[in-house]
ZADO-1210 file (C-alpha; in nm, 4 decimals, padded with zeros to 6 digits):
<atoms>
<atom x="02.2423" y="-00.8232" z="01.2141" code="UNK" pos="1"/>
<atom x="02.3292" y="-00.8655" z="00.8340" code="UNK" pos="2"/>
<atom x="02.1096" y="-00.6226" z="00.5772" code="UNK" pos="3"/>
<atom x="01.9770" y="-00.9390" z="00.4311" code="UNK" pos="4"/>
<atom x="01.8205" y="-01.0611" z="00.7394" code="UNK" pos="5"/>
<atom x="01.6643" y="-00.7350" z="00.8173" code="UNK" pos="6"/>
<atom x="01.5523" y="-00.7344" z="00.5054" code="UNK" pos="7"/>
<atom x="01.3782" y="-01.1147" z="00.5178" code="UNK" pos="8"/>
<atom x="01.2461" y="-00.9924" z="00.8747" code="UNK" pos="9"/>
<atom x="01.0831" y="-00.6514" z="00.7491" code="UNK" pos="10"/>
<atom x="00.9275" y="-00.7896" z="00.4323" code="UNK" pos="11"/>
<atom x="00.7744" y="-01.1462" z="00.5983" code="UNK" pos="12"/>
<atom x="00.5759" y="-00.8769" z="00.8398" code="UNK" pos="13"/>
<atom x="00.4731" y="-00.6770" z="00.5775" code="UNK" pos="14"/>
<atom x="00.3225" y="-00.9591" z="00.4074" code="UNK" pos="15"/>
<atom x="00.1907" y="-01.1250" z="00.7329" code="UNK" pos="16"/>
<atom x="00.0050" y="-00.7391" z="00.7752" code="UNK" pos="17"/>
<atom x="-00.0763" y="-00.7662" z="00.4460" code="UNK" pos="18"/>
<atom x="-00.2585" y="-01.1090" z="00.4084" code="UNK" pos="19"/>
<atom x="-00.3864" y="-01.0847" z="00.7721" code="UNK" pos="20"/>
<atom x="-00.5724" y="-00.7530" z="00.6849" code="UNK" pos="21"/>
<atom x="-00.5980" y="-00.7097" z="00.3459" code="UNK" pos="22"/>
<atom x="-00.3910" y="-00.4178" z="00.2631" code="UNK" pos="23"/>
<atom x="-00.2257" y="-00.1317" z="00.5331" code="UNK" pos="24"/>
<atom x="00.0857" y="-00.3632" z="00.5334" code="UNK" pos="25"/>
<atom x="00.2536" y="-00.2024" z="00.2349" code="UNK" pos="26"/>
<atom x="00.2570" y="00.1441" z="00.4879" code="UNK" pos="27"/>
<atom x="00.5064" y="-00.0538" z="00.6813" code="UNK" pos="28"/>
<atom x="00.7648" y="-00.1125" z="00.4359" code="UNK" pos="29"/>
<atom x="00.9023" y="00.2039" z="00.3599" code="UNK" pos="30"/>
<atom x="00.9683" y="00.2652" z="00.7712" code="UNK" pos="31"/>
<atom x="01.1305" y="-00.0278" z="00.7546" code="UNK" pos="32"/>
<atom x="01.3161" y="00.0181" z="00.4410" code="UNK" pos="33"/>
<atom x="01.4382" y="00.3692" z="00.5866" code="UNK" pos="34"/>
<atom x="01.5159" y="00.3599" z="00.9544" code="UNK" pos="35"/>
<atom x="01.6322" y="-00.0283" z="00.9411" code="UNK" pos="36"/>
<atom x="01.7807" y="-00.1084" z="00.5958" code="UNK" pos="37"/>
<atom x="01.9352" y="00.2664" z="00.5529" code="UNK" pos="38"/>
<atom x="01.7537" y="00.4032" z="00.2552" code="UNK" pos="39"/>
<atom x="01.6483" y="00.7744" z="00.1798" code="UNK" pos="40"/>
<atom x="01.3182" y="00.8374" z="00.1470" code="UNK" pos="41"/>
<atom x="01.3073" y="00.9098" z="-00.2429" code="UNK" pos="42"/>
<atom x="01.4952" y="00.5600" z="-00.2352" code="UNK" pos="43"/>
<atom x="01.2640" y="00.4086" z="00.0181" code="UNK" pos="44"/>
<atom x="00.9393" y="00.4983" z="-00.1797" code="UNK" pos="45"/>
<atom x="01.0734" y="00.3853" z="-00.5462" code="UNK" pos="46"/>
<atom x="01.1901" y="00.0225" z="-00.3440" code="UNK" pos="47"/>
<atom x="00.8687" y="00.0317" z="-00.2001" code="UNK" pos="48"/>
<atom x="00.6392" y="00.0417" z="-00.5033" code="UNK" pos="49"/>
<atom x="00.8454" y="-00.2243" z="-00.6666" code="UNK" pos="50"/>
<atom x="00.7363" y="-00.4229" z="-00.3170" code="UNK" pos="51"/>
<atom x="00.4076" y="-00.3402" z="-00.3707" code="UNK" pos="52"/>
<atom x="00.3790" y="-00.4658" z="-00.6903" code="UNK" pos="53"/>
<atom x="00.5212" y="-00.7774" z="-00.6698" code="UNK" pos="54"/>
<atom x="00.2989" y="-00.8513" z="-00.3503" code="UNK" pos="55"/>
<atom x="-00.0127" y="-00.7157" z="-00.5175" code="UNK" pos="56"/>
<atom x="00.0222" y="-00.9155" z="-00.8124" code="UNK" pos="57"/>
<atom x="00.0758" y="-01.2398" z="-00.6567" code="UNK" pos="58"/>
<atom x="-00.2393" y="-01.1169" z="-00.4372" code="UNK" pos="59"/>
<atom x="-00.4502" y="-01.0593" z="-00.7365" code="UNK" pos="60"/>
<atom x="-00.3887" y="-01.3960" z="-00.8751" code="UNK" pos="61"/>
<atom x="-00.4832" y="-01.5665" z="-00.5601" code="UNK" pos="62"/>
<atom x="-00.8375" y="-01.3355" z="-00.5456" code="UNK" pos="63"/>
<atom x="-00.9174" y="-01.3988" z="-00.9331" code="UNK" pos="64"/>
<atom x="-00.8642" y="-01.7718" z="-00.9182" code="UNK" pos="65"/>
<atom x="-01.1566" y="-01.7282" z="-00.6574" code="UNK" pos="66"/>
<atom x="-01.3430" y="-01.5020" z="-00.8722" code="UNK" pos="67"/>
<atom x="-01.3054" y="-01.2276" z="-00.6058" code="UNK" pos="68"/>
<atom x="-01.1534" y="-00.9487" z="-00.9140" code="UNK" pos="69"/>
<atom x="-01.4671" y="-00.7478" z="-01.1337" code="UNK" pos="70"/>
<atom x="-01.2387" y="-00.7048" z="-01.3966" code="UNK" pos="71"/>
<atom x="-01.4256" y="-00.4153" z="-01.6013" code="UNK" pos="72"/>
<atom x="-01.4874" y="-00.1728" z="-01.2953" code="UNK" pos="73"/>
<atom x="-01.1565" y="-00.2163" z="-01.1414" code="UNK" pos="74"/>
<atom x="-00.9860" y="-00.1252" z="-01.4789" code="UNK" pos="75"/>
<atom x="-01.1592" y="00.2142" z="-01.5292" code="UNK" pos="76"/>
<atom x="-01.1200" y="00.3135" z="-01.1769" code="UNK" pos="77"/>
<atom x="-00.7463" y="00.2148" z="-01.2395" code="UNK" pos="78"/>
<atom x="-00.7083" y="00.3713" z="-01.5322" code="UNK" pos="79"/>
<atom x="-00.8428" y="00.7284" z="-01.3370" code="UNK" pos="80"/>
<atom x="-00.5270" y="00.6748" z="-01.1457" code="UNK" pos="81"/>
<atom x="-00.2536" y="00.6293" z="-01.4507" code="UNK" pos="82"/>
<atom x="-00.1848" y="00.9938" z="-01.5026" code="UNK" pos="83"/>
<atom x="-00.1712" y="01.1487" z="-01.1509" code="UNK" pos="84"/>
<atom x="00.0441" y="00.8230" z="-01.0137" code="UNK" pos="85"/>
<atom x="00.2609" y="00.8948" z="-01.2980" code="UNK" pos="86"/>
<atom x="00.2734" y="01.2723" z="-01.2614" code="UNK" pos="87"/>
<atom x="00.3110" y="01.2554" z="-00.8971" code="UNK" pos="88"/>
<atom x="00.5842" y="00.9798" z="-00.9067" code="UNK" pos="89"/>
<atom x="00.7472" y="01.2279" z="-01.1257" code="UNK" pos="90"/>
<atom x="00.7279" y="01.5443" z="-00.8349" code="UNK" pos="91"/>
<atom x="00.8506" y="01.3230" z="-00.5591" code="UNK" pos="92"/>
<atom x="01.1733" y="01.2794" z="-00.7215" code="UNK" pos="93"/>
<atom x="01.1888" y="01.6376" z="-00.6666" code="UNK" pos="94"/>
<atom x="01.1008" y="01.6830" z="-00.3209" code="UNK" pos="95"/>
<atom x="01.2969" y="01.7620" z="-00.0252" code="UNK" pos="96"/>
<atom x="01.3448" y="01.4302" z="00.1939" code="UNK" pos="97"/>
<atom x="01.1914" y="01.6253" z="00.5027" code="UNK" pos="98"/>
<atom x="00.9048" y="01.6637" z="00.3128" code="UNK" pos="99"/>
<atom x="00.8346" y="01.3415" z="00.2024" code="UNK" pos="100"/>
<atom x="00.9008" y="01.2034" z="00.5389" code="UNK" pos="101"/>
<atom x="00.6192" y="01.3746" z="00.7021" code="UNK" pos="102"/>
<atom x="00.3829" y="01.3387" z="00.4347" code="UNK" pos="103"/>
<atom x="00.4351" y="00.9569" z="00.4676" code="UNK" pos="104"/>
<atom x="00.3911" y="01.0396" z="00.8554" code="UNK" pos="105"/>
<atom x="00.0585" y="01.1485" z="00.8207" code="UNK" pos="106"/>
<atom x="-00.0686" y="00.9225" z="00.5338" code="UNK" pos="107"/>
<atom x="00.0431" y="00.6633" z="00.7738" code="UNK" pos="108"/>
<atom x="-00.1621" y="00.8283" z="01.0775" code="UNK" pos="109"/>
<atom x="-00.4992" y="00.8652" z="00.8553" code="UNK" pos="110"/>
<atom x="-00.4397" y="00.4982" z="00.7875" code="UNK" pos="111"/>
<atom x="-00.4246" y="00.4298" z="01.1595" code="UNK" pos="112"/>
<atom x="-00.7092" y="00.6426" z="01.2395" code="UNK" pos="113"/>
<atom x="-00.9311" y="00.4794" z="00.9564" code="UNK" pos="114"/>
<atom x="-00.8687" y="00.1347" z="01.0981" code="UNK" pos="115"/>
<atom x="-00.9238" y="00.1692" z="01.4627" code="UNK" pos="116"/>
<atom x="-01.3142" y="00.3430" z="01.3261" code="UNK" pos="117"/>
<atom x="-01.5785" y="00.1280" z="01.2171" code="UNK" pos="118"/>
<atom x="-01.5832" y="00.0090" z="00.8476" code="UNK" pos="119"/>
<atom x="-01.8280" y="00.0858" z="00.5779" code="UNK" pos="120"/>
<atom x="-02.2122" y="-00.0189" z="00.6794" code="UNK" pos="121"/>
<atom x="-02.4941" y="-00.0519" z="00.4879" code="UNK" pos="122"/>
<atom x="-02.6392" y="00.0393" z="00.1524" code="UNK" pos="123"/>
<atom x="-02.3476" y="00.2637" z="-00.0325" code="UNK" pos="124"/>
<atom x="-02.6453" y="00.4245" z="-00.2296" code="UNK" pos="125"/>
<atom x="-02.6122" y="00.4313" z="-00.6505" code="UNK" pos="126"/>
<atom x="-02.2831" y="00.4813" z="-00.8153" code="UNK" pos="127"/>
<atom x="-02.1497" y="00.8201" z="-00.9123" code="UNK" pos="128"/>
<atom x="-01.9378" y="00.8065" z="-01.2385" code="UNK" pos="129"/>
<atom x="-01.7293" y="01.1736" z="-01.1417" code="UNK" pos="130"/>
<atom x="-01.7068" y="00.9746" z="-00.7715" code="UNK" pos="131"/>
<atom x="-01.5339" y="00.6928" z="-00.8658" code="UNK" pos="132"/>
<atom x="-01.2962" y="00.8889" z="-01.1119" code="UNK" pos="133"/>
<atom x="-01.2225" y="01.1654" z="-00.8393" code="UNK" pos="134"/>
<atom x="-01.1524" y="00.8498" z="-00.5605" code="UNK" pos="135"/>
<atom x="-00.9326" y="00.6718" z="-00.8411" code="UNK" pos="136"/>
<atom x="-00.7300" y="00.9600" z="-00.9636" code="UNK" pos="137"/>
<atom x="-00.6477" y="01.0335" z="-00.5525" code="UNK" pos="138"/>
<atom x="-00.5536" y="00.7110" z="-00.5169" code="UNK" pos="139"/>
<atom x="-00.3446" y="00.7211" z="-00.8123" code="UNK" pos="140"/>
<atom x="-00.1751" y="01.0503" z="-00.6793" code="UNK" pos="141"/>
<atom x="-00.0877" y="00.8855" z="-00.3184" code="UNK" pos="142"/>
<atom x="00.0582" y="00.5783" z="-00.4659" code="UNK" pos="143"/>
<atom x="00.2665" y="00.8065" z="-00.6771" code="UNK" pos="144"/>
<atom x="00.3950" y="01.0411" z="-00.4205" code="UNK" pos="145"/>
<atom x="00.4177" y="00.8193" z="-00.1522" code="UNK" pos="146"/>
<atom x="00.5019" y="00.4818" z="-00.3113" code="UNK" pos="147"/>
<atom x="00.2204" y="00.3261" z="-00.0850" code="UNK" pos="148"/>
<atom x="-00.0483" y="00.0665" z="-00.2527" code="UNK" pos="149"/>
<atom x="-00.3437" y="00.2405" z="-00.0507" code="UNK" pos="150"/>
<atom x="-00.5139" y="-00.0457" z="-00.0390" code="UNK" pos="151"/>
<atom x="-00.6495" y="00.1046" z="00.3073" code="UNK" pos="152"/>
<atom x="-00.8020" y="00.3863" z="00.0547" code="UNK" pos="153"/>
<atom x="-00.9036" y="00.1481" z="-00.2128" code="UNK" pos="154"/>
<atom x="-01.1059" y="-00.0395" z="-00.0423" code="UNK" pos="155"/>
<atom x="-01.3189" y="00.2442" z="00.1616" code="UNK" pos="156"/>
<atom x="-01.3611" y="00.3350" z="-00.2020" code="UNK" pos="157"/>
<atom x="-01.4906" y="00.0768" z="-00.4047" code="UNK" pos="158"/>
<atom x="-01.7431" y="-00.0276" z="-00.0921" code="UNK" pos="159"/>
<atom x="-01.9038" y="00.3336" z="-00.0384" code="UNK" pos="160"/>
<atom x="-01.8654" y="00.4822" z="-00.4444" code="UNK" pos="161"/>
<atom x="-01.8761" y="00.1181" z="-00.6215" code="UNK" pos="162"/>
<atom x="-02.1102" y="-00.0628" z="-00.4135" code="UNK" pos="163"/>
<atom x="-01.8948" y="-00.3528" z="-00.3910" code="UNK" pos="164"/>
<atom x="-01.9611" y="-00.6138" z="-00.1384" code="UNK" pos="165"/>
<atom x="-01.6058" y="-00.6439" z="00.0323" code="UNK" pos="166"/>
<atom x="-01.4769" y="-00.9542" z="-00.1034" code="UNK" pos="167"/>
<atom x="-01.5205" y="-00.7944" z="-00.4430" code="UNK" pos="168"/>
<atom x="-01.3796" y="-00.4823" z="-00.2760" code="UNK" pos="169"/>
<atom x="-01.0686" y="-00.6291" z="-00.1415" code="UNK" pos="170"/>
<atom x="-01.0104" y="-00.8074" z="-00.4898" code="UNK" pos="171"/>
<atom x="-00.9967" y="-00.5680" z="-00.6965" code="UNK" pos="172"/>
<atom x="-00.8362" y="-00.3093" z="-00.5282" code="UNK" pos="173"/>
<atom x="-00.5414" y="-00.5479" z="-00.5929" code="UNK" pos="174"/>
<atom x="-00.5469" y="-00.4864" z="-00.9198" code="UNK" pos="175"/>
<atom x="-00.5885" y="-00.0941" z="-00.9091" code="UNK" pos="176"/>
<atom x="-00.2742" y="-00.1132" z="-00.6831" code="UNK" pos="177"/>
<atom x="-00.0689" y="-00.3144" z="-00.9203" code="UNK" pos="178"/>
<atom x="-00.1740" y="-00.0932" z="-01.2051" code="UNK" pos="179"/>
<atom x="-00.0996" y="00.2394" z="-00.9799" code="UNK" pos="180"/>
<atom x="00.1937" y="00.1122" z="-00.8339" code="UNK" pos="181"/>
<atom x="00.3522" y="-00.0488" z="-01.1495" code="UNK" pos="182"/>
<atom x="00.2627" y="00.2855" z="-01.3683" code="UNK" pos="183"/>
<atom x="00.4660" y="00.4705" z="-01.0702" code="UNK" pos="184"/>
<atom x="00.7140" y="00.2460" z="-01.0392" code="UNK" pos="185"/>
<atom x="00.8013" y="00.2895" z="-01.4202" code="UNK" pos="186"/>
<atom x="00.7499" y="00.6763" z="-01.4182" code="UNK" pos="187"/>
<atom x="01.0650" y="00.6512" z="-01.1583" code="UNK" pos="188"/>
<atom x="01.2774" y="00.3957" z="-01.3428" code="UNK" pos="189"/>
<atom x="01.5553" y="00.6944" z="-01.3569" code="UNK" pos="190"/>
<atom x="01.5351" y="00.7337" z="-00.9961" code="UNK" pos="191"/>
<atom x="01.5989" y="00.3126" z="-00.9572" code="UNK" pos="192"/>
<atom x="01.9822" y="00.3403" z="-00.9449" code="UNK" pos="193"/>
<atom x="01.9536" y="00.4796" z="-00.5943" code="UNK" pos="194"/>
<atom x="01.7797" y="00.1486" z="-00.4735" code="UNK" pos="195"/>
<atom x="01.9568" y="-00.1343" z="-00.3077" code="UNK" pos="196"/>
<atom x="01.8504" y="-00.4316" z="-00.4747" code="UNK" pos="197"/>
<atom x="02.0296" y="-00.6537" z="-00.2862" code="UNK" pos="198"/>
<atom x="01.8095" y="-00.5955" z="00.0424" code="UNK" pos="199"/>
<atom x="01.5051" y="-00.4954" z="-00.2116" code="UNK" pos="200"/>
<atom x="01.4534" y="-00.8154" z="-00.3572" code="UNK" pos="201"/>
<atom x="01.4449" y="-01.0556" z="-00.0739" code="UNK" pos="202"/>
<atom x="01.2260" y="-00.7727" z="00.1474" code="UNK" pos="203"/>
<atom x="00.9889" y="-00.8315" z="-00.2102" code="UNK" pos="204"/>
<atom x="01.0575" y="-01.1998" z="-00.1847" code="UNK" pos="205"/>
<atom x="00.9724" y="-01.2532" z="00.1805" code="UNK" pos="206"/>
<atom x="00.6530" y="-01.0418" z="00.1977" code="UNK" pos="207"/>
<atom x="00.4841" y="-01.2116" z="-00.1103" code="UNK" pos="208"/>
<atom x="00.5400" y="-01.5729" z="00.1053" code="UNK" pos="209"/>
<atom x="00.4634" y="-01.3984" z="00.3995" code="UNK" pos="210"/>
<atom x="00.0881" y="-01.2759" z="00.2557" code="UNK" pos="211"/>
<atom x="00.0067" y="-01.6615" z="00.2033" code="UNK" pos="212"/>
<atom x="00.0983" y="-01.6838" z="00.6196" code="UNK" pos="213"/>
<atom x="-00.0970" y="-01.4038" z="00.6879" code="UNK" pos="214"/>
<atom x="-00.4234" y="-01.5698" z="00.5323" code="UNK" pos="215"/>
<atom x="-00.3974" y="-01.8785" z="00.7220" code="UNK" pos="216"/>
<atom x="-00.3102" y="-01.6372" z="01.0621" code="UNK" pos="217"/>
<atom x="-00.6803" y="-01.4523" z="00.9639" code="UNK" pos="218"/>
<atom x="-00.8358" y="-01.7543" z="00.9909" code="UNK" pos="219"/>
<atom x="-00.6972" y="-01.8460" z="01.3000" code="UNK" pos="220"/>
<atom x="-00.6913" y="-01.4895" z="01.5362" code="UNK" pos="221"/>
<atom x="-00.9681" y="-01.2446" z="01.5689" code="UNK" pos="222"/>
<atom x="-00.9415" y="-01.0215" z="01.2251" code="UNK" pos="223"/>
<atom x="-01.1183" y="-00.6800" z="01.4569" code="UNK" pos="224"/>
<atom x="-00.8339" y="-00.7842" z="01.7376" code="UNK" pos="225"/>
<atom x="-00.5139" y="-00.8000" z="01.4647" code="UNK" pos="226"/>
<atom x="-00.6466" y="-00.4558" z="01.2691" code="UNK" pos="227"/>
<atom x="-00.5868" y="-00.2451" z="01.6306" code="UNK" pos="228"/>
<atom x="-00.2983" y="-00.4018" z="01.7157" code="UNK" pos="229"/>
<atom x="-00.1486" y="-00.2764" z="01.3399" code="UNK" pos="230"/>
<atom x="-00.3310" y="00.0651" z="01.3798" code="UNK" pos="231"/>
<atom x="-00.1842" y="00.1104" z="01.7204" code="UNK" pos="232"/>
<atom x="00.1668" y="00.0117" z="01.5869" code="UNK" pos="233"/>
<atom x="00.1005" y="00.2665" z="01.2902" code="UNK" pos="234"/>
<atom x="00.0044" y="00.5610" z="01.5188" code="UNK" pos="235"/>
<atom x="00.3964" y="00.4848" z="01.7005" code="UNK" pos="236"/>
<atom x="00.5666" y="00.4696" z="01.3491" code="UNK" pos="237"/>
<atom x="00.3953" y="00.7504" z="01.2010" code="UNK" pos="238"/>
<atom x="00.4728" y="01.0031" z="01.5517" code="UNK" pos="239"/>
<atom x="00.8711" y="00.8424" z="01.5244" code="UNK" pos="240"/>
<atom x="00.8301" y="00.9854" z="01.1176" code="UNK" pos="241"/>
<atom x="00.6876" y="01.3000" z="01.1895" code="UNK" pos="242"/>
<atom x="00.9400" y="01.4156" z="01.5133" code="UNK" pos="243"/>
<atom x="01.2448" y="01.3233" z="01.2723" code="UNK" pos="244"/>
<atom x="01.0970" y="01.5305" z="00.9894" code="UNK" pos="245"/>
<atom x="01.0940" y="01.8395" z="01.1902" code="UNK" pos="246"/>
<atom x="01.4326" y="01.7710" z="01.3601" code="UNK" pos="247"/>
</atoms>
């Protein structure tokens, strides 16, 4: 099978995962983008947040038309995130590939873990200021290091130290992706020759159409039943990461 399809495959299940649930399906590319399309990890991660971006982006657009985005909040808990995305994008260039891969491994099993519990319930309580900038400058740091949009994170976040409702939630952690993942993205521009763009662009291409699929598929299969079928999937991917890390 030809790079290209691989590619198309990979990045229309990403964005199914990713409009189905509303974020975890960026944790999927860079698997993908490694053990099926060839890449290195400090490769896969830079191709990754480019993914990310693109997806998020068209995401956000989609949520603000529907007035889903609070514009002011999600800015300054973005702008927490600026530094430490762009200082950590600037360490993982520097890390060994062993490393990286089992960090991914278990960012990947905390996001499996995390989905198969209960979400947030009830009253988050009142909003801590040092809170939200300690949540957005960690999130910042993982989408940095990892080149994943945390949306997974994000979300968790703005529900419990925001006290968004979770259509707000979901909204605009879109837009403290894009601004984490973009601010990343450009902190690595050096590292961007080692990225195959010819299997990059139509993985980005493929899992921005396939996030418009995954919204209709929400609407149509249990939302509870789709999240532990991912989380289950995620537990496998992140245990095939972690034994090739330490062999």
């Amino acid at each position: 099978m030809s790079a290209l399809i691989l590619a198309l495959a990979a990045g229309a299940v990403v964005g199914l995962a990713l409009g189905a649930l509303g974020g975890g399906g960026s944790v999927l590319a860079i698997p993908a983008l490694i053990y099926l399309l060839g890449l290195g990890p400090a490769a896969a991660t830079t191709a990754s947040l480019f993914i990310v971006t693109a997806t998020s982006a068209t995401a956000l657009y989609a949520h603000a038309r529907a007035g889903h985005v609070r514009w002011k909040a999600g800015a300054a808990f973005a702008a927490a995130g600026v530094v430490p995305a762009a200082v950590a994008g600037l360490a993982a260039t520097r890390l060994p590939q062993a490393v990286l891969t089992a960090a991914f491994a278990a960012l990947a099993a905390l996001a499996a873990v995390r989905m198969l519990r209960p979400g947030p319930q009830g009253a988050p309580g009142e909003v801590r200021p040092l809170r939200a900038g300690g949540a957005g400058a960690g999130l910042g740091a993982v989408t940095g290091l990892l080149g994943v949009g945390g949306g997974f994170l994000a979300v968790p976040a703005l529900v419990t130290v925001l006290a968004f409702e979770m259509q707000a939630a979901v909204g605009t952690s879109l837009l403290v992706i894009t601004v984490n993942s973009l601010t990343s993205l450009i902190t690595r521009s050096g590292g961007a020759a080692g990225v195959d763009w010819a299997v990059t662009a139509p993985f980005a291409g493929a899992a921005i159409l396939g996030a418009w699929d995954g919204k209709r598929l929400a609407a149509r299969v249990s939302g509870s039943g789709l999240q532990r079928l991912f989380a289950w999937v995620l537990l496998a991917v992140a245990a095939f990461m972690l034994a090739d890390a330490l062999t």
